[in-house]
Short mmCIF file of the C-alpha atoms (twelve columns), coordinates in Angstrom:
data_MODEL
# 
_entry.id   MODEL 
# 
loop_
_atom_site.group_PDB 
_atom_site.id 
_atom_site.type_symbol 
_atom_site.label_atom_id 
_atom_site.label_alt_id 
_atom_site.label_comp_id 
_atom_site.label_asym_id 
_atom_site.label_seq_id 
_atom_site.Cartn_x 
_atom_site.Cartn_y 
_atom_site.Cartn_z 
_atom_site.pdbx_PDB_model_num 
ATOM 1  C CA . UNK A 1  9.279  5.284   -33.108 1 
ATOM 2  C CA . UNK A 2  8.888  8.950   -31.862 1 
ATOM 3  C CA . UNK A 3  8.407  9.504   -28.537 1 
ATOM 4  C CA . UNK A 4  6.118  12.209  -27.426 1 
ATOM 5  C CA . UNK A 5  7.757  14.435  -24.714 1 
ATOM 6  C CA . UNK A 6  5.072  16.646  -24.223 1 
ATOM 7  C CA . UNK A 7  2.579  13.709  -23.508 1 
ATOM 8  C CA . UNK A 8  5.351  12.651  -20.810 1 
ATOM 9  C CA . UNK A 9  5.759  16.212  -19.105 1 
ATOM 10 C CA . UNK A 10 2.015  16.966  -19.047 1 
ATOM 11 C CA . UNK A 11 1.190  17.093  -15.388 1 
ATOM 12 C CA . UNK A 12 -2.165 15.123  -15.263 1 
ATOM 13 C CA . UNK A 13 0.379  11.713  -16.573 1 
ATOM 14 C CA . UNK A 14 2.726  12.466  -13.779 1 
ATOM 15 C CA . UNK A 15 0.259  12.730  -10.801 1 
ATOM 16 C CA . UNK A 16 -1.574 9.876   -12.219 1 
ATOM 17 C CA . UNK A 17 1.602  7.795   -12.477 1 
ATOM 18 C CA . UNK A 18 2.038  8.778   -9.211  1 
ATOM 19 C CA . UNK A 19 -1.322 7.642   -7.901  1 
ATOM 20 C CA . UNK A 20 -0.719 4.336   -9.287  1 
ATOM 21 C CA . UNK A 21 2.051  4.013   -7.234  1 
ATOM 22 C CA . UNK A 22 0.678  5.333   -3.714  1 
ATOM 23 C CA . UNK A 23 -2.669 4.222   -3.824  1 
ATOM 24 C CA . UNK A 24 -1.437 0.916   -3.734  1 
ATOM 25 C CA . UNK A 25 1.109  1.198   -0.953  1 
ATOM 26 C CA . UNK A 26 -1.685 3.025   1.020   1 
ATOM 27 C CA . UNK A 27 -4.421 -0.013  0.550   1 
ATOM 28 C CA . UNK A 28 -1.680 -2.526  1.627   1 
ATOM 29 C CA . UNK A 29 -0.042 -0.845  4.609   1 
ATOM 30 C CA . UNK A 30 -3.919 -0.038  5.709   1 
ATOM 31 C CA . UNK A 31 -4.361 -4.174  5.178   1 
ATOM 32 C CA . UNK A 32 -1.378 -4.824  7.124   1 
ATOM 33 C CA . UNK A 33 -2.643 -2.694  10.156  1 
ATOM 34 C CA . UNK A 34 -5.751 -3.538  10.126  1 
ATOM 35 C CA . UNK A 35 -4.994 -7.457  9.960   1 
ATOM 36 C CA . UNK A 36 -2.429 -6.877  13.121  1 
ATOM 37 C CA . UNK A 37 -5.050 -5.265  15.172  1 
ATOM 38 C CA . UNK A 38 -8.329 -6.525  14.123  1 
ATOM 39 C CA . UNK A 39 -7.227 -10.567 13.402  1 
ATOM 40 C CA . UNK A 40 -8.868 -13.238 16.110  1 
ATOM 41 C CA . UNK A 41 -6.748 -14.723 18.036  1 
ATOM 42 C CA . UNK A 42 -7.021 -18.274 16.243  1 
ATOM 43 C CA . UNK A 43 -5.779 -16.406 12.856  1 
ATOM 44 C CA . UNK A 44 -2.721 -14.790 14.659  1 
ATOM 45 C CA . UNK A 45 0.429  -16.730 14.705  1 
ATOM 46 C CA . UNK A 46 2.609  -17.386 18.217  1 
ATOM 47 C CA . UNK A 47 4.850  -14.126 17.643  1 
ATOM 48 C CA . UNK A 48 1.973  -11.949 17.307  1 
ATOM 49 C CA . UNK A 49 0.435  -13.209 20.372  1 
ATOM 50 C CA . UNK A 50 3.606  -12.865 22.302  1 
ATOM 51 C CA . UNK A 51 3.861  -8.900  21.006  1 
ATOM 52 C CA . UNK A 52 0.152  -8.215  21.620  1 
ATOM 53 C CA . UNK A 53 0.454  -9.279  25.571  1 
ATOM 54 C CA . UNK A 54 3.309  -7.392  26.171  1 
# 
């Protein structure tokens, strides 16, 4: 099997494989702070209680 460098090097494959990797990251760590800061306070556990009053 021959592998095609130029297809590899081409710049649209490289900052699409790195899309795939951010946009990801960026929709969870967006999740996570919205969930911390937006959550009822029956859906928050007894640590994050104790961190939000202080």
């Amino acid at each position: 099997m021959h592998l095609r460098y130029d297809l590899l090097l081409n710049p649209l494959v490289i900052i699409c494989s790195l899309l795939s990797v951010i946009i990801p990251l960026a929709v969870q760590y967006v999740n996570r702070y919205l969930h911390t800061h937006g959550d009822p306070p029956w859906k928050q556990s007894n640590e994050e209680k104790e961190r939000n009053n202080d």
